[in-house]
LOKESE-41531 format. One record per residue (C-alpha): residue number from 1; x, y, z. Coordinates in pm, 1 decimal. Example, Ala and Ser with C-alpha at 12.3 -4.5 7.8 and 13.67 -1.06 7.14 Angstrom:
// LOKESE-41531
i: 1	u: 1230.0	v: -450.0	w: 780.0
i: 2	u: 1367.0	v: -106.0	w: 714.0
This chain:
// LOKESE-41531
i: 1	u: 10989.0	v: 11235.5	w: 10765.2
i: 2	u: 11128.8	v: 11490.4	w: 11031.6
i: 3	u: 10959.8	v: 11793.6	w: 10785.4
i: 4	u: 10598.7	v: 11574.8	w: 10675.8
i: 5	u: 10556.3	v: 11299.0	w: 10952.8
i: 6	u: 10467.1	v: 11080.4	w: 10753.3
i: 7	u: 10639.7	v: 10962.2	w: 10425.1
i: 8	u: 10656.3	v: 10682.3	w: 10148.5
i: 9	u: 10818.8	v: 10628.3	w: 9815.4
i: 10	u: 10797.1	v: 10278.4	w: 9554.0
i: 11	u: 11180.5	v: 10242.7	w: 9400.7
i: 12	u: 11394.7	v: 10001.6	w: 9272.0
i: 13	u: 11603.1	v: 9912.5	w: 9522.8
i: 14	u: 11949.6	v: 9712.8	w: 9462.0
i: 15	u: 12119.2	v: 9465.8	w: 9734.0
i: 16	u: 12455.2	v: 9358.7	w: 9784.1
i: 17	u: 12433.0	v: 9009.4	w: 9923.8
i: 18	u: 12575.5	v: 8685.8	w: 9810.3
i: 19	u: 12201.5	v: 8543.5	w: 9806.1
i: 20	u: 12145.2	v: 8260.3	w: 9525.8
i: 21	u: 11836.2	v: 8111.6	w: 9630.9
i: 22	u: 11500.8	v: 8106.1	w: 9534.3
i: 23	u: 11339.3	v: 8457.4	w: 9771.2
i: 24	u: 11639.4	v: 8636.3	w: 9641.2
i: 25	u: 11707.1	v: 8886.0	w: 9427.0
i: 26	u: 11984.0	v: 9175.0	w: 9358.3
i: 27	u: 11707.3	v: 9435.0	w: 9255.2
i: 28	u: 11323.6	v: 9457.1	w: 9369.5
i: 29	u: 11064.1	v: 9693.8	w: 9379.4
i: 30	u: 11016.2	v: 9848.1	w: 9670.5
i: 31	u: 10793.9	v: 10028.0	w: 9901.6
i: 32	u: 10970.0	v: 10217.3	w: 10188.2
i: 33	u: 10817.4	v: 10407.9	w: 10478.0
i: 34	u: 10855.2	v: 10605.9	w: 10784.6
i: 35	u: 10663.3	v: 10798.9	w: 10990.7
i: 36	u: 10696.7	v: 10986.0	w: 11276.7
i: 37	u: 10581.7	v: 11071.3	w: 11648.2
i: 38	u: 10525.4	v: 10706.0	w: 11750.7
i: 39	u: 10522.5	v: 10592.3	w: 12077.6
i: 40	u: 10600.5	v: 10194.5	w: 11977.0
i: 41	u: 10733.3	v: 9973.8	w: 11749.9
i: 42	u: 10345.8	v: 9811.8	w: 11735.6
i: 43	u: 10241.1	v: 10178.3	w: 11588.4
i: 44	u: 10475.2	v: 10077.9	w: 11257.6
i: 45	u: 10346.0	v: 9714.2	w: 11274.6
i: 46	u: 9938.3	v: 9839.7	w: 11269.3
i: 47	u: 10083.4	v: 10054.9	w: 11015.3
i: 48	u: 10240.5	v: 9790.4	w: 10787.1
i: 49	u: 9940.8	v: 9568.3	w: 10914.0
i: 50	u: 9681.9	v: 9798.1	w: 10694.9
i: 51	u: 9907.1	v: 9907.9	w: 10420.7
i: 52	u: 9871.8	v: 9506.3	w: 10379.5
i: 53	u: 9531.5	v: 9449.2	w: 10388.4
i: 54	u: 9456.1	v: 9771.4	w: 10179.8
i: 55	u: 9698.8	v: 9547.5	w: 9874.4
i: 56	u: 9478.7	v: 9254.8	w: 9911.6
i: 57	u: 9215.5	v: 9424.5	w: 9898.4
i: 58	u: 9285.0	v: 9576.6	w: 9578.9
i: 59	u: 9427.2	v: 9264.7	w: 9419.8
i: 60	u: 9131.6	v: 9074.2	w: 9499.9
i: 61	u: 8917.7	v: 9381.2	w: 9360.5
i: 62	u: 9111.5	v: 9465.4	w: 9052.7
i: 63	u: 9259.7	v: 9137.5	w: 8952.5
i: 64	u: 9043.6	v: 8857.2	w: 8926.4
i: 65	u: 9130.9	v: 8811.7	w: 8614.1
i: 66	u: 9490.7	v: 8702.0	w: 8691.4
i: 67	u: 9373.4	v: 8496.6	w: 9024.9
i: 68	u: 9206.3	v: 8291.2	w: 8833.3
i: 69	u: 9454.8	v: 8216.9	w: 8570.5
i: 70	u: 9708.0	v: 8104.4	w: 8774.2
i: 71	u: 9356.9	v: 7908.9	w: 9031.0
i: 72	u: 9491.0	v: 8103.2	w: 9305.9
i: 73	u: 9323.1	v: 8247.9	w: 9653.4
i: 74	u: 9434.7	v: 8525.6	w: 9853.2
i: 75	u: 9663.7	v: 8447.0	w: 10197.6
i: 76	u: 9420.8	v: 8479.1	w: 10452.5
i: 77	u: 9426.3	v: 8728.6	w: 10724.3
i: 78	u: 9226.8	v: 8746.3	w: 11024.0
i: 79	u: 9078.2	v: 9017.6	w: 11216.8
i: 80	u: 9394.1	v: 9057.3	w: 11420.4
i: 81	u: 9744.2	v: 8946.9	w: 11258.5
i: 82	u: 9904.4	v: 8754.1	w: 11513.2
i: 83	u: 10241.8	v: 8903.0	w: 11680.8
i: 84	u: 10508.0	v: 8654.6	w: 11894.1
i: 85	u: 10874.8	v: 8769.9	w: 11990.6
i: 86	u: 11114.9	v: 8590.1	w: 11841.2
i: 87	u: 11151.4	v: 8357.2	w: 12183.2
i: 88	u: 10811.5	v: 8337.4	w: 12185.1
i: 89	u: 10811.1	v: 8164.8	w: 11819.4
i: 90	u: 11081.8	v: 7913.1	w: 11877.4
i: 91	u: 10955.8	v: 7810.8	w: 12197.6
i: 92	u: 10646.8	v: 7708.4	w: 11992.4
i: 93	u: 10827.6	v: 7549.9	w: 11723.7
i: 94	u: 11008.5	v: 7323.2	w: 12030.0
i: 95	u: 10716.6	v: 7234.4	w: 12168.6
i: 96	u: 10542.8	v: 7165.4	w: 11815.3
i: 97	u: 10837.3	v: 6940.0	w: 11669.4
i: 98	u: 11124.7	v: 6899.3	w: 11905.2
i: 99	u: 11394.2	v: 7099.3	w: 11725.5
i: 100	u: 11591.9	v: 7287.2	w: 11925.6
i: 101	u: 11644.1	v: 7649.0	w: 11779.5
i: 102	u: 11554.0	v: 7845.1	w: 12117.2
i: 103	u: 11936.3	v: 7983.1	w: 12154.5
i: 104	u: 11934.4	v: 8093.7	w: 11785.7
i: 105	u: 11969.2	v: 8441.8	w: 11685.6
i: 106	u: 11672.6	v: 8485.9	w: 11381.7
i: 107	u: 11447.2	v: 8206.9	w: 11192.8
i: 108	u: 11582.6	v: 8075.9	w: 10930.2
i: 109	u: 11396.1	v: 7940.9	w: 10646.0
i: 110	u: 11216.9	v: 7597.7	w: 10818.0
i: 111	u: 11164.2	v: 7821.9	w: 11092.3
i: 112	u: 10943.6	v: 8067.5	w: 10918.2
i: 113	u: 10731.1	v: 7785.4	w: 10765.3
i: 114	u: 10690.3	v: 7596.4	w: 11088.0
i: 115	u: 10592.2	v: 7902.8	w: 11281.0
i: 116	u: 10362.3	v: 8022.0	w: 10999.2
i: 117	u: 10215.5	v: 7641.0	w: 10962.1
i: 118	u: 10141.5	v: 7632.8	w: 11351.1
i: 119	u: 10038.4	v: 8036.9	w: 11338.7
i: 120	u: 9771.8	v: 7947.0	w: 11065.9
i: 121	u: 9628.1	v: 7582.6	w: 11267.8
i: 122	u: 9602.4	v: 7790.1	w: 11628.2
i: 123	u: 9414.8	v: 8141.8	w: 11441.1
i: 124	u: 9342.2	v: 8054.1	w: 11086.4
i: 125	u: 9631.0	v: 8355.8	w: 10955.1
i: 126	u: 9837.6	v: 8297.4	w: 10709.5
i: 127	u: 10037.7	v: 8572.2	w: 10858.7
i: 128	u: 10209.3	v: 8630.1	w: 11157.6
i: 129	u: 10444.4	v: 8936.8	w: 11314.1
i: 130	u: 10760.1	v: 8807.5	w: 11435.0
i: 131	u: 10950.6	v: 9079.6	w: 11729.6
i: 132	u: 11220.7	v: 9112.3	w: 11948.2
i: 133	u: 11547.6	v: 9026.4	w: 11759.3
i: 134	u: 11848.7	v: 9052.7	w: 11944.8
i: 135	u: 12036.5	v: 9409.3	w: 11899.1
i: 136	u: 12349.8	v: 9321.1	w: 11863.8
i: 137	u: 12256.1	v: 9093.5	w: 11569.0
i: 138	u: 12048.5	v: 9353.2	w: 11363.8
i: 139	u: 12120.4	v: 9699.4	w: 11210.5
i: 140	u: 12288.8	v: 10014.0	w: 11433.4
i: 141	u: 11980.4	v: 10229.0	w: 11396.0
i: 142	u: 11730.4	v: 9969.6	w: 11536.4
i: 143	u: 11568.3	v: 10086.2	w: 11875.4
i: 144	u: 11676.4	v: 9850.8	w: 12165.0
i: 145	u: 11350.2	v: 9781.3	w: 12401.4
i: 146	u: 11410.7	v: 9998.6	w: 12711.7
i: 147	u: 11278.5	v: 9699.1	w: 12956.8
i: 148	u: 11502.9	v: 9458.4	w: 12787.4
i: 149	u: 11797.5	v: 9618.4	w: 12590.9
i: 150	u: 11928.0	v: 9298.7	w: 12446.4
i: 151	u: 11659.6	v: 9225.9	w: 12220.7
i: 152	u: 11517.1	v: 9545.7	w: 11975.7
i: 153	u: 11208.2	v: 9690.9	w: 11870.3
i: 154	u: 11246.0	v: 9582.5	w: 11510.1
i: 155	u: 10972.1	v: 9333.2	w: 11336.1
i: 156	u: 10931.6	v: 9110.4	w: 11022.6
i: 157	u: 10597.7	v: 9002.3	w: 10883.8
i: 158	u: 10584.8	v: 8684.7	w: 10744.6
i: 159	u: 10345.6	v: 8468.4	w: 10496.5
i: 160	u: 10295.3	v: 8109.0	w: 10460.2
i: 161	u: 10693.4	v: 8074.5	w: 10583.5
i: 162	u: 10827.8	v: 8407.5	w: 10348.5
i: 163	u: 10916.6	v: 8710.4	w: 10534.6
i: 164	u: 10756.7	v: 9005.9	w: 10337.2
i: 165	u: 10838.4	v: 9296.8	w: 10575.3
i: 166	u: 11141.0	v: 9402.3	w: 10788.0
i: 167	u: 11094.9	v: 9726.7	w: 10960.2
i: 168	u: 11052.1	v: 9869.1	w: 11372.1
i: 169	u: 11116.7	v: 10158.4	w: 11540.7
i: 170	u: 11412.4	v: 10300.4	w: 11479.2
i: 171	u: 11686.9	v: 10521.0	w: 11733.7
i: 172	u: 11667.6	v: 10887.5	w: 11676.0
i: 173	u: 11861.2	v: 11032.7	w: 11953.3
i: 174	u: 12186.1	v: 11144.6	w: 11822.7
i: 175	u: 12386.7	v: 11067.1	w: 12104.2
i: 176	u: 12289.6	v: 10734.1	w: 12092.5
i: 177	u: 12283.3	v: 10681.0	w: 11752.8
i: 178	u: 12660.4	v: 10756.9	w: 11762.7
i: 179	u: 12718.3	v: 10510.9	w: 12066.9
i: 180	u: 12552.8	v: 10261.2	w: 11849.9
i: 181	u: 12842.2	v: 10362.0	w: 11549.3
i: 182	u: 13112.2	v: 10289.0	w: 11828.9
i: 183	u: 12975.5	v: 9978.7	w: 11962.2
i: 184	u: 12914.0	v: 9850.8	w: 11582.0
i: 185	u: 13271.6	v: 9932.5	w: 11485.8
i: 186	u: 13142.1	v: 10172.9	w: 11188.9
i: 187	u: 13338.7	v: 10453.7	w: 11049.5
i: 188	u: 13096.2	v: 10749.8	w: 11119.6
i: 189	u: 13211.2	v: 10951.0	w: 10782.6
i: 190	u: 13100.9	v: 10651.1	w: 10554.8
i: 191	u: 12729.0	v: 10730.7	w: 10681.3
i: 192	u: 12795.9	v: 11100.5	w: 10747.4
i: 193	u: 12467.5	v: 11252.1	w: 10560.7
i: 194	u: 12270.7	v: 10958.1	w: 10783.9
i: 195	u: 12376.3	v: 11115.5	w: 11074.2
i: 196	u: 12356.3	v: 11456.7	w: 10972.6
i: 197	u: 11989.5	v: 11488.0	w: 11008.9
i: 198	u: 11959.4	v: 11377.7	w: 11348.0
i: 199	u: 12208.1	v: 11653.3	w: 11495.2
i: 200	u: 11921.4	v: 11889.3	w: 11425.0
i: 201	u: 11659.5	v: 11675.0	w: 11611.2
i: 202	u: 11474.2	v: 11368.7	w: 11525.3
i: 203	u: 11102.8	v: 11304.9	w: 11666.7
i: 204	u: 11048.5	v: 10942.9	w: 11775.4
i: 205	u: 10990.7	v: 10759.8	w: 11436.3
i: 206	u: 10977.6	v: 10428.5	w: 11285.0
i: 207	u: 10902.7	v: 10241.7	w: 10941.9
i: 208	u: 10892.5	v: 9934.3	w: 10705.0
i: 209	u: 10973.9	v: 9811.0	w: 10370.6
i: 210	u: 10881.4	v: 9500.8	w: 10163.2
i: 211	u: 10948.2	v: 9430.1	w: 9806.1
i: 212	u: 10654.7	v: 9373.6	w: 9495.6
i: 213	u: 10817.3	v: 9047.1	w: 9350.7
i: 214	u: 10783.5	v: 8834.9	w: 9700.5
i: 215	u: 10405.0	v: 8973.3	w: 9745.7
i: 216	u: 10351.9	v: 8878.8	w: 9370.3
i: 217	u: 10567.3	v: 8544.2	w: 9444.2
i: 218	u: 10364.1	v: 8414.3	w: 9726.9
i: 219	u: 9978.0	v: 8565.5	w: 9622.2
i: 220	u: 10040.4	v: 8352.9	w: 9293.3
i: 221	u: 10219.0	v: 8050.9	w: 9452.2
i: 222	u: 10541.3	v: 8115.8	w: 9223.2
i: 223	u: 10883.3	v: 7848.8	w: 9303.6
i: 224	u: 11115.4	v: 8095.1	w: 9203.6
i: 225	u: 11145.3	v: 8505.2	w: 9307.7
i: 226	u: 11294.6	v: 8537.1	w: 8949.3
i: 227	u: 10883.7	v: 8435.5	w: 8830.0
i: 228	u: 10779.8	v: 8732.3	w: 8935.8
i: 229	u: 11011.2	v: 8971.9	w: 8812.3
i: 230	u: 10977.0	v: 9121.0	w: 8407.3
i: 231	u: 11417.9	v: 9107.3	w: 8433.1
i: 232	u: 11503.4	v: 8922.2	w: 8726.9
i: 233	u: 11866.1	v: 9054.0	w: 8846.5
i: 234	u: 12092.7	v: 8853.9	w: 9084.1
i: 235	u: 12456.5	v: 8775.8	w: 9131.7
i: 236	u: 12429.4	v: 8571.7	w: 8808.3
i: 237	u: 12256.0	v: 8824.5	w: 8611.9
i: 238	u: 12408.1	v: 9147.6	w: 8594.7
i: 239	u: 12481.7	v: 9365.1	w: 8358.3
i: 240	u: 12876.9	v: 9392.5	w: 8257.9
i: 241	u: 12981.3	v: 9723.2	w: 8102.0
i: 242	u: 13302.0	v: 9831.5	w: 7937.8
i: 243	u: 13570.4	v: 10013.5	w: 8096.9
i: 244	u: 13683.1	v: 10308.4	w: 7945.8
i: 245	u: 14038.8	v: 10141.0	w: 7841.7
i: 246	u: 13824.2	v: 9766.5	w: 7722.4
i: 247	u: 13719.0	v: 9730.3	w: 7378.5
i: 248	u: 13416.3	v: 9531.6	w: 7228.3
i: 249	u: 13540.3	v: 9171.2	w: 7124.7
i: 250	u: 13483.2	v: 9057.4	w: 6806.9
i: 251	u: 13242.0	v: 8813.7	w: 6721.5
């Protein structure tokens, strides 16, 4: 990012969680990137905003087909995608049903269908941008806002109550990157070649990620993540290989 400004790559990715549920899986496809010279976290989210409409786009160009197999439409998304800070979103979801989760540190899964319910009656998206997360309560590298410290410059994007995208400006000043490692509690030489790169000098960058098997899950209105995966992997599907010292059981 530092060397072409602006960068991207589509892996599989692998995470450790202990996630059984429905949106979860241990490996996805995913598309990761950064880019630099920004001046604010709403640079990355116009960014993620287009990549996003460019997708459905294609997949309403290129498979028809397959929409109409499974009698689906494409999530709608208006001119503008709707942004609220995280406050912003559970105030609204108080005043819309009474329940109380204005103290609460993220959304949790009612949360991100209420908000996207009321989002799509007030503007007619079935997205929204959520903002504003408190710092202490997301990754070290997220940028804190420098008006309001306590809450960061990092941003999901959900659809129809699924999160597709987690990404925001992220800290590139060394020094503070390695206050951030103190105040976390981390053990700098675990994340050593992280860190590396920013002793030389880091322009002001930011960037996203989301993963093919929700997109696929929610454009085709699929229960289960696993639907939309060829070999869904999760904590009750992984491989097990032999130690060197095991040997094959008989069957």
């Amino acid at each position: 990012m530092s060397s072409f400004e602006r960068v991207f790559c589509v892996n599989k990715i692998f995470r450790a969680e202990p996630s059984v549920t429905t949106r979860h899986l241990t490996e996805v496809v995913s598309l990761d990137a950064e880019m630099a010279f920004i001046d604010s976290w709403e640079d990355v989210k116009d960014m993620a905003d287009n990549v996003v409409r460019d997708i459905l786009k294609r997949v309403g160009e290129e498979c028809k087909k397959e929409l109409k197999i499974y009698k689906v439409s494409l999530p709608k998304m208006t001119d503008k995608t709707p942004y609220l800070s995280l406050r912003e979103a559970q105030q609204k979801i108080f005043e819309n049903s009474g329940r109380d989760v204005r103290k609460e540190k993220d959304l949790n899964p009612e949360d991100e269908r209420e908000i996207c319910e009321i989002i799509k009656k007030e503007t007619g998206s079935d997205f929204v941008f959520i903002y504003g997360y408190p710092t202490k309560n997301k990754p070290f590298y997220v940028y804190p806002n420098p008006d309001n410290p306590e809450y960061n410059e990092g941003m999901d994007l959900l659809c129809k109550g699924l999160e597709w995208l987690s990404g925001g400006r992220r800290v590139n000043d060394y020094k503070q990157l390695m206050e951030h490692v103190k105040e976390w509690k981390m053990d700098p030489d675990k994340i050593k070649l992280f860190l590396e790169a920013f002793k030389y000098g880091v322009p002001p960058e930011g960037g996203f990620a989301f993963g093919a098997e929700r997109m696929t899950m929610q454009i085709l209105g699929l229960s289960n993540i696993r639907e939309a995966s060829i070999f869904p992997r999760d904590m009750e599907r992984i491989d097990e290989r032999l130690t060197s010292n095991e040997k094959p059981q008989k069957s």
